[in-house]
N, C-alpha and C positions, 0 to 999 in steps of 0.2 A: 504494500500500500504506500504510495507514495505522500508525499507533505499534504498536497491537493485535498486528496480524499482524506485522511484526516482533519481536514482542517472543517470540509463540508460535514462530517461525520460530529464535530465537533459544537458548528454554527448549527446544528438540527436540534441537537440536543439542549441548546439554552434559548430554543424559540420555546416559551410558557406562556398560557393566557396568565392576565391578571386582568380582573374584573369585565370580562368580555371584549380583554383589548390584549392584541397579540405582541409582546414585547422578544424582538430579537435583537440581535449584535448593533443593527445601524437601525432600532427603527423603535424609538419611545412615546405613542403617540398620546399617550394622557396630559404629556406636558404640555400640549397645546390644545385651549378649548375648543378651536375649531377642526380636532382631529374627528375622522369619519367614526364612523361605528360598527362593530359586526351586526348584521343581519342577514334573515336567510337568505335574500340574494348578495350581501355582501360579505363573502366569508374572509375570517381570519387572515387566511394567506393572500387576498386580495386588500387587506386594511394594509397590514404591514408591506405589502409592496408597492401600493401608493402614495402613502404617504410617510417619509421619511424626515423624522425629526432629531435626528440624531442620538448616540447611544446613552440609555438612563444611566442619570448617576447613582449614586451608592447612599438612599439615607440620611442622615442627620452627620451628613459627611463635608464638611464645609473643606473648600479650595485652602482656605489659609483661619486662623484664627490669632489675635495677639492682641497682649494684655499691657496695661501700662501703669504701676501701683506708687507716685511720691509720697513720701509721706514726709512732715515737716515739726519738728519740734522746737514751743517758744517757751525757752525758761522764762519763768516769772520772777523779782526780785526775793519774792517770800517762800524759794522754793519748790513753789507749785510748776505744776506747766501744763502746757497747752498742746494736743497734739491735733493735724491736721490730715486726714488719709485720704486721697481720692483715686477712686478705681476707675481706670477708663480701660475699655473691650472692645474691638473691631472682631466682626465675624463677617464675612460671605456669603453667598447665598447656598442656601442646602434646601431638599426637598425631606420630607416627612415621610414620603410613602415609599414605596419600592418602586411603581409604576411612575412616579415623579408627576403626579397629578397636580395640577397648577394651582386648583385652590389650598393644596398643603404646602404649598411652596413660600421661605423666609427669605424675605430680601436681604442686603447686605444690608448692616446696620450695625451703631456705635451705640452702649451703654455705659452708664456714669453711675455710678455710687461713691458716697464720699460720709464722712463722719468727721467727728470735732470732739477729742477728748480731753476735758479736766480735770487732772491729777493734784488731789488736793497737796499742801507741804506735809502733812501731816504722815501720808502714805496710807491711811487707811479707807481712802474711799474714793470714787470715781464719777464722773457722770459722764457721759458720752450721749450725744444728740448727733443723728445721721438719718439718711437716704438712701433707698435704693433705686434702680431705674428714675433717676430724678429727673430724666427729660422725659418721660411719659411715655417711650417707643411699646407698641402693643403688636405683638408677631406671633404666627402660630407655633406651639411648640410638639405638638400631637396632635396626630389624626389617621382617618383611615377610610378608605375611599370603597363602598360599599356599592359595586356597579349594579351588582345583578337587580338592589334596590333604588337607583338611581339618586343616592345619599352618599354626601360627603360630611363626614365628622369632625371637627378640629377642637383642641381647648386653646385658649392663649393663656400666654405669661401673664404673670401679676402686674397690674397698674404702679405708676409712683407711688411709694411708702415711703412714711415717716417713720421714724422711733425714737424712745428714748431709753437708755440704761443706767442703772445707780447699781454701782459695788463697792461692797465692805471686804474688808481685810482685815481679818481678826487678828493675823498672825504677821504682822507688819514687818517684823526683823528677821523671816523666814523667806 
């Protein structure tokens, strides 16, 4: 058997429906809404070899992700201090589902969390006031594309939160 034939032996084997849409090597048609549909006059192997949208990616598999954490500390004259954290995240765009259905699909997007911590002189106690997603970005983070019902599922991430925290330190010289 030559390269050839293994290779078509190969491309047969990872042609699978998902959700009555035929996903092979060059042809993911869920990512585009306006991809056709099986039906009994348009079968399978006529969906995927009409329209070619190129090969699905891999899941909550983003191209790149990177983080970015300064954090800054202001001694106070009496001791105390002030500490300043802010998280910044760049992620890519990744899809949710296997068949890379376009409504589970996360755009490229930048999240910020950041906190503000008071360390009394004392050492036994703390307060810390902070943010999470403090710019408000709302993307899907789960879902699941339910064809044979003509139902797409998704939850999204938490909205912007506040908080606040107080700790004691019983044991201060420890």
């Amino acid at each position: 058997m030559d390269s050839r034939e293994s290779w078509k032996r190969c491309s047969a084997a990872v042609n699978v429906g998902d959700n009555g849409y035929l996903l092979t090597l060059n042809s993911c048609p869920e990512r585009s809404q306006n991809a056709p549909t099986i039906t009994t006059t348009n079968t399978a192997a006529m969906v995927a070899a009409s329209f070619q949208n190129g090969v699905c990616e891999l899941p909550k598999t983003p191209k790149f992700k990177g983080s970015l954490g300064p954090q800054y500390v202001l001694d106070l004259p009496n001791a105390a201090a002030v500490q300043f954290n802010v998280d910044y995240t760049y992620v890519t765009h990744e899809f949710n589902d296997i068949g890379n259905t376009w409504q589970l699909e996360r755009p490229d997007l930048s999240l910020v969390n950041a906190v503000a911590t008071y360390r009394a002189s004392s050492k036994l106690w703390e307060l810390a006031l902070g943010g999470t997603n403090i710019t408000d970005k709302r993307y899907v983070v789960s879902g699941q594309n339910q064809g044979g019902l003509a139902v797409v599922d998704a939850s999204y991430n938490a909205p912007r939160q506040w908080y606040a925290t107080v700790r004691f330190n019983f044991a201060p010289g420890k």
